[in-house]
VEXSE-273624 format. One record per residue: residue number from 1; x, y, z of N, C-alpha, C in turn. Coordinates in steps of 0.001 Angstrom, whole numbers, padded with zeros to 6 digits. Atoms other than C-alpha are relative to their C-alpha. Layout:
REM VEXSE-273624
seq:n.c1:n.c2:n.c3:ca.c1:ca.c2:ca.c3:c.c1:c.c2:c.c3
NUM:X:Y:Z:X:Y:Z:X:Y:Z
...
This chain:
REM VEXSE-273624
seq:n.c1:n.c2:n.c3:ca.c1:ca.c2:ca.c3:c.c1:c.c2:c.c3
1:001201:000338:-000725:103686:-115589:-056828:-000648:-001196:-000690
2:000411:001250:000187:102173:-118804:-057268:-001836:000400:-000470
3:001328:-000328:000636:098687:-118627:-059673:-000731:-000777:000797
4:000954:-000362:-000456:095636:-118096:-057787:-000620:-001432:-000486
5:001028:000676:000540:092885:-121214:-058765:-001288:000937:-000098
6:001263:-000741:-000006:089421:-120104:-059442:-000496:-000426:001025
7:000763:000628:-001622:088207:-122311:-056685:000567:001390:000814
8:-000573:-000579:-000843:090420:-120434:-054420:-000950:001434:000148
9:000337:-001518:000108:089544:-116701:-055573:-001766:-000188:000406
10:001381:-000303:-000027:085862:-117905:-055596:-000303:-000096:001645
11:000589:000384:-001960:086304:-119053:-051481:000199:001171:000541
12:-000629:-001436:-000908:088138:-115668:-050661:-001078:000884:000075
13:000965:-000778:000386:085189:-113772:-052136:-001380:-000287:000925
14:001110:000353:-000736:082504:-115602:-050293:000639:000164:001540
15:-000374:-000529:-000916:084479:-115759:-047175:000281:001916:000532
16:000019:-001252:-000030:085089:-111894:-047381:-001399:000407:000017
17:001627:-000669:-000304:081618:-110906:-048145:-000784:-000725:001141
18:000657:000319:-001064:080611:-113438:-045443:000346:000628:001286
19:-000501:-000454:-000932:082640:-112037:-042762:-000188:001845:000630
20:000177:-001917:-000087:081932:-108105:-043440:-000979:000108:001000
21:000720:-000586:-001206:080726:-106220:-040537:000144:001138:000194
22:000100:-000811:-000095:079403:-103434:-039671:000342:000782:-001599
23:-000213:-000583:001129:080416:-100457:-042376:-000313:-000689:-001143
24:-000351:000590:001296:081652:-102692:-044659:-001230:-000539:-000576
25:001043:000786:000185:078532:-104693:-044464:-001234:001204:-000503
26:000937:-001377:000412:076278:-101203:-044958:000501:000330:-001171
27:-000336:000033:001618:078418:-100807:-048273:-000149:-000693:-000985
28:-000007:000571:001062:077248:-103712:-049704:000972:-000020:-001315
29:-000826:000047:000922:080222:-104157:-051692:-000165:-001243:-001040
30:-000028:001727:001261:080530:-106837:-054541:001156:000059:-000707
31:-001268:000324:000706:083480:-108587:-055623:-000097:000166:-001820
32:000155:-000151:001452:083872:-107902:-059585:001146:-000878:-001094
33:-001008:000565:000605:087299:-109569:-060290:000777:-000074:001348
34:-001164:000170:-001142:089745:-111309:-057967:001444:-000801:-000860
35:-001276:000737:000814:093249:-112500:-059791:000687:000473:000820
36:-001737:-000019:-000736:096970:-112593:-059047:000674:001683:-000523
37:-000029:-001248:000209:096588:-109211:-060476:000098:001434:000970
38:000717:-000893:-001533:094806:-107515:-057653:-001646:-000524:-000088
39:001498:000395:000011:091147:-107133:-056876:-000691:001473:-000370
40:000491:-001050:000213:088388:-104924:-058198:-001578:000030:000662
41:001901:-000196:-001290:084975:-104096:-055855:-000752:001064:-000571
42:001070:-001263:000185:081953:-102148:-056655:-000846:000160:000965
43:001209:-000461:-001383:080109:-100175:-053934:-000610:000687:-000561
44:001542:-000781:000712:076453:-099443:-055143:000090:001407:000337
45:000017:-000816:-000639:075766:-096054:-054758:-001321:000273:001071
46:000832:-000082:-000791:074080:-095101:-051321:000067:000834:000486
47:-000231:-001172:-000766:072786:-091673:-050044:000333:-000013:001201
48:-000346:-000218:-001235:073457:-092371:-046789:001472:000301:000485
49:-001553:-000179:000040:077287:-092076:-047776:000174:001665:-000359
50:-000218:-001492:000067:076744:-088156:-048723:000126:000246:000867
51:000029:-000621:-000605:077473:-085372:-047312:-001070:001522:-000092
52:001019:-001227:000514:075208:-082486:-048992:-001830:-000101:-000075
53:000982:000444:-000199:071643:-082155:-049059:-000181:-000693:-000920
54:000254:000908:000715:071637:-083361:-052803:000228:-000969:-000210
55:-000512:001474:000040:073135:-086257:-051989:000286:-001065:-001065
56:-001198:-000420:001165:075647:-086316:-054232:001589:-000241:000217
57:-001261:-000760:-000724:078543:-085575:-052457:001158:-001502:000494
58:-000548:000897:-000645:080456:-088914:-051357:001079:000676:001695
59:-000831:-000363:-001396:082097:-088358:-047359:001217:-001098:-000698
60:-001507:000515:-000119:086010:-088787:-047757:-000021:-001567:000803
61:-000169:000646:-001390:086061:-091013:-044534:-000775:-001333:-001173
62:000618:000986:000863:083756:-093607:-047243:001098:-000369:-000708
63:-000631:000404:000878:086365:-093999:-049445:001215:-000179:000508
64:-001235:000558:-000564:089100:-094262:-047414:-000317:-001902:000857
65:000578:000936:-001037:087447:-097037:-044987:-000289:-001330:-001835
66:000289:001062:001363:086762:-098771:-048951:001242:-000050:-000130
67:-001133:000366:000549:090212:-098546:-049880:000800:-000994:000953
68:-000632:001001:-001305:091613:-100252:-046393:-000898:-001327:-000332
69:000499:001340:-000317:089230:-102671:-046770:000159:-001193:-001729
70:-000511:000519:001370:089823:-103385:-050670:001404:-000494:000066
71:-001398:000263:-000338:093464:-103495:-049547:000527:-001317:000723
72:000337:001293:-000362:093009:-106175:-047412:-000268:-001176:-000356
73:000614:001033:001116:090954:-108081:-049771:001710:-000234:-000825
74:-001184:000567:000506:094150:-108292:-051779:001047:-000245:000154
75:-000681:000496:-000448:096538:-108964:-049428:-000437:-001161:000309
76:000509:001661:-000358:094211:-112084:-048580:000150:-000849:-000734
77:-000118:000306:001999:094383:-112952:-052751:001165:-000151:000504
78:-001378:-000079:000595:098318:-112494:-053049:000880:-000666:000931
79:-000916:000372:-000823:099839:-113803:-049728:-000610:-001111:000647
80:-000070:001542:-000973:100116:-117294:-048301:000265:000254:001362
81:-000670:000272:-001407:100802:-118354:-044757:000084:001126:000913
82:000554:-000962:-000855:099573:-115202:-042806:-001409:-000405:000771
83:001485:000244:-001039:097542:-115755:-039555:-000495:001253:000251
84:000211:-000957:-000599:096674:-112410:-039018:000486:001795:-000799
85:-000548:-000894:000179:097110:-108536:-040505:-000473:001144:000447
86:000427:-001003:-000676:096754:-104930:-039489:000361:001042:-001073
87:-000596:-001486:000854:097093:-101577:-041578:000710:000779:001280
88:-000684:-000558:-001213:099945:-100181:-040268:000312:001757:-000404
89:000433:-001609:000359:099417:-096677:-042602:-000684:-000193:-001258
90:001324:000343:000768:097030:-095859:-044838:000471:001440:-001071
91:-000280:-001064:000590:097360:-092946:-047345:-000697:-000095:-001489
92:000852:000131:000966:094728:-091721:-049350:000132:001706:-000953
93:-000143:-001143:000697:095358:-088696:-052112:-001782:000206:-000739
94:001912:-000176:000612:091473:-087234:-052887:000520:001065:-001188
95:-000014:-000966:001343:091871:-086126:-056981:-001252:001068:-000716
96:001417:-001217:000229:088459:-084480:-057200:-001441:-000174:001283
97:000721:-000014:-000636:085569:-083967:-055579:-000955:-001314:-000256
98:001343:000875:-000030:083088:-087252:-055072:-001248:000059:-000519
99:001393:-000787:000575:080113:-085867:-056902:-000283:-000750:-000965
100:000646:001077:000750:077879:-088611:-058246:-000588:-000695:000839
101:000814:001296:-000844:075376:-090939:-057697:000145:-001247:-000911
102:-000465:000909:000288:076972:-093644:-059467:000699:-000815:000640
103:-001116:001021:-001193:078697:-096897:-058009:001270:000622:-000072
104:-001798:-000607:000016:082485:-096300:-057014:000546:-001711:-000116
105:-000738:000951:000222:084606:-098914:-058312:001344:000433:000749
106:-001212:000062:-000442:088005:-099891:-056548:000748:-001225:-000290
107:-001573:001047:-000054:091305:-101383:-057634:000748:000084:000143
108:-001189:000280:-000700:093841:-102779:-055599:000941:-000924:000095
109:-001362:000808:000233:097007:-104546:-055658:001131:000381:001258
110:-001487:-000119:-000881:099630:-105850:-053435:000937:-000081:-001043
111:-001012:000527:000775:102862:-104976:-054943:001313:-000115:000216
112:-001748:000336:-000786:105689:-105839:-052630:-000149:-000784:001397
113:000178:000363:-001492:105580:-108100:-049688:001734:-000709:000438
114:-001417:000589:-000590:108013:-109283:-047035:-000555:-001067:000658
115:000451:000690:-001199:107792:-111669:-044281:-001163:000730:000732
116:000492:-000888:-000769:106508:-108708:-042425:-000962:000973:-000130
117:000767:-000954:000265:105031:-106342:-044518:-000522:-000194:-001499
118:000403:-000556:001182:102895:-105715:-047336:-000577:000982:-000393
119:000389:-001610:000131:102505:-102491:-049450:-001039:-000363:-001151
120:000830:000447:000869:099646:-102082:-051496:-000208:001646:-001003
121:000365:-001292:000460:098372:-099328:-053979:-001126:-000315:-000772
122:001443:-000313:000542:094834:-098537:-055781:-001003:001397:-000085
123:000851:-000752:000488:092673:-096490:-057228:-001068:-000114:000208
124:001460:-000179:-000615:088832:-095284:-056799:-000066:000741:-001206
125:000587:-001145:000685:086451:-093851:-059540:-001068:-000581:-000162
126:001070:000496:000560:082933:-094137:-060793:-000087:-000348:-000939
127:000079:001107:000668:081335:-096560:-062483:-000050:000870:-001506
128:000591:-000412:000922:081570:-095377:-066146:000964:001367:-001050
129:-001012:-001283:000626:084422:-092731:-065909:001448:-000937:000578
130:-001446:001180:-000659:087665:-095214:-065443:000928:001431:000074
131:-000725:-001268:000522:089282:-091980:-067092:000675:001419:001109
132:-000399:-000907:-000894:088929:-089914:-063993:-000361:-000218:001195
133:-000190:-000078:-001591:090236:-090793:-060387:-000975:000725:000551
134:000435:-000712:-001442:088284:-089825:-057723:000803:000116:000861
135:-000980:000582:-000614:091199:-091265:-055612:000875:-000626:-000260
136:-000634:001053:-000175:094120:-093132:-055081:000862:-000375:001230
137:-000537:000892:-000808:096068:-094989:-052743:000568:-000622:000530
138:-000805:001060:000228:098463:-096546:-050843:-000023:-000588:001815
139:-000298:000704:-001541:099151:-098532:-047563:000760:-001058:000614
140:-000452:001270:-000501:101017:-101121:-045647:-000294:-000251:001168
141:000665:000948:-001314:100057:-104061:-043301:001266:-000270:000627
142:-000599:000845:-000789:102021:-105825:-040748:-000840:-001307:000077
143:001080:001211:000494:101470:-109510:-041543:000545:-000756:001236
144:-000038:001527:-001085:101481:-112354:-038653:000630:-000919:-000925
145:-000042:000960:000221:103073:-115505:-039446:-000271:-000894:000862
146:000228:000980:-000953:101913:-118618:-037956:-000407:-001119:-000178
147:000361:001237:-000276:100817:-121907:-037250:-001157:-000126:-001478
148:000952:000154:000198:097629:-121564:-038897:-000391:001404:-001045
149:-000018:-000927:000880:097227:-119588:-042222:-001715:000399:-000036
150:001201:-000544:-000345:094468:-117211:-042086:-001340:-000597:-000922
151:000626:000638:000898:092901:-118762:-045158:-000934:-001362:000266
152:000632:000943:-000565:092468:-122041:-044064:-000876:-000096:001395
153:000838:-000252:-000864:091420:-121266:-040887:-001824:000334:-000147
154:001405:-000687:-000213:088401:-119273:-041895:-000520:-000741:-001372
155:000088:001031:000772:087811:-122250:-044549:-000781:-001114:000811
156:000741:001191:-000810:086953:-124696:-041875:-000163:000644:001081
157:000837:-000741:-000760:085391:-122208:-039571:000399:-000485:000817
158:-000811:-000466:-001382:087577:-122251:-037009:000362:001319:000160
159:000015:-001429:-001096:087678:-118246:-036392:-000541:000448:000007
160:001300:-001043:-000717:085767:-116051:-034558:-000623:001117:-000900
């Protein structure tokens, strides 16, 4: 894989957080590290993501919807010349219960691509306990090739 610039990682990051919608955009996420490594995100913690009254509790469905979208993020990092991708499965193993009101950190890595596909895998835990998963992770996209690499495109705001 061809090393990342900082320019680069710093446009992906602003483009990504500019583009978030909906959910994603209610998670206020923040980029923390982007390399040829993978990427690592912190989502503040927000009661409106419980499920219990002490609100406490993180909803599954939160951390999956973070990991697809962290996943993404580093298929955007690691792969050139893609107009376009989709999660084509998603697979999330829950190692304990969510219980905290601390941020949830996530890191993800693509670590196999084709023309066609890329698989990714990552982890989820709070801020503070690296030591112990909340989650982990895995998934693959179906990538577009085309004319017009998704990168540049949304560089000179040409897409929707």
């Amino acid at each position: 894989m061809a090393e990342i610039t900082k320019q680069k990682m710093e446009q992906i990051a602003q483009i990504w957080n500019a583009r978030g919608d909906g959910l994603i955009t209610h998670m206020a996420l923040d980029i923390e590290d982007v390399s040829n490594e993978g990427v690592q995100v912190r989502m503040p913690f927000n009661p409106d993501f419980c499920v219990d009254s002490d609100q406490t509790l993180l909803h599954g469905g939160i951390l999956t919807a973070l990991l697809d979208s962290v996943f993404g993020l580093a298929n955007f990092v690691s792969i050139e010349g893609v107009s376009a991708m989709v999660t084509l499965d998603l697979r999330v193993d829950y190692l304990r219960a969510a219980r905290s009101r601390s941020d949830v950190i996530v890191r993800a890595h693509c670590f196999r691509k084709t023309r066609h596909i890329a698989f990714n895998a990552g982890s989820i835990w709070f801020d503070g306990h690296e030591d112990a998963e909340i989650a982990r992770g895995t998934a693959s996209f179906a990538l577009t090739r085309g004319d017009a690499d998704l990168f540049e495109v949304m560089t000179e705001g040409k897409a929707s």
